[in-house]
C-alpha positions, 0 to 999 in steps of 0.5 A: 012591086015596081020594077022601075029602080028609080020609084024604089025605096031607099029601104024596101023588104022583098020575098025572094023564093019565100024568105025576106030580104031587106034593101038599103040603099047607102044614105051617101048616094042617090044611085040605084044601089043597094045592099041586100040583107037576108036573114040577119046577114050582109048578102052584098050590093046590087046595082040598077043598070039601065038596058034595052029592054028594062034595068038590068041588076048587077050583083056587086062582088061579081059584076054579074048581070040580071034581068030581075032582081030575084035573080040577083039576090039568089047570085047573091045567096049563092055567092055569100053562102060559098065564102 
């Protein structure tokens, strides 16, 4: 799996932590954004940022920063689960 957003899909599926979450990027931009989707469910949107030392992944209701998207979408998980 590329880290390099710009070489991903507009839709993509990744197992995070052994369960699949799915990745749209929104057909009305090219930005490296997209929302997340797990297990049926709208988990919300993650952005790639660039950083010093590779992307940085910004969960989008928080502005929470990650190095890696897996922990973007646990932020996500734990954020969509508390609401």
């Amino acid at each position: 799996m590329t880290t390099d957003p710009a070489r991903l899909d507009d839709l993509f599926t990744r197992s995070v932590d052994g369960r699949q979450v799915q990745f749209v990027r929104p057909a009305d931009t090219d930005r490296a954004e997209w929302g997340a989707y797990g297990q049926g469910r709208f988990l919300g949107m993650v952005h790639a940022e660039p950083g010093c030392d590779g992307p940085q992944w910004r969960v989008g209701a928080t502005a929470e920063r990650h190095r890696d998207l897996d922990d973007a979408v646990r932020a996500l998980r734990r954020s969509s689960s508390s609401g």
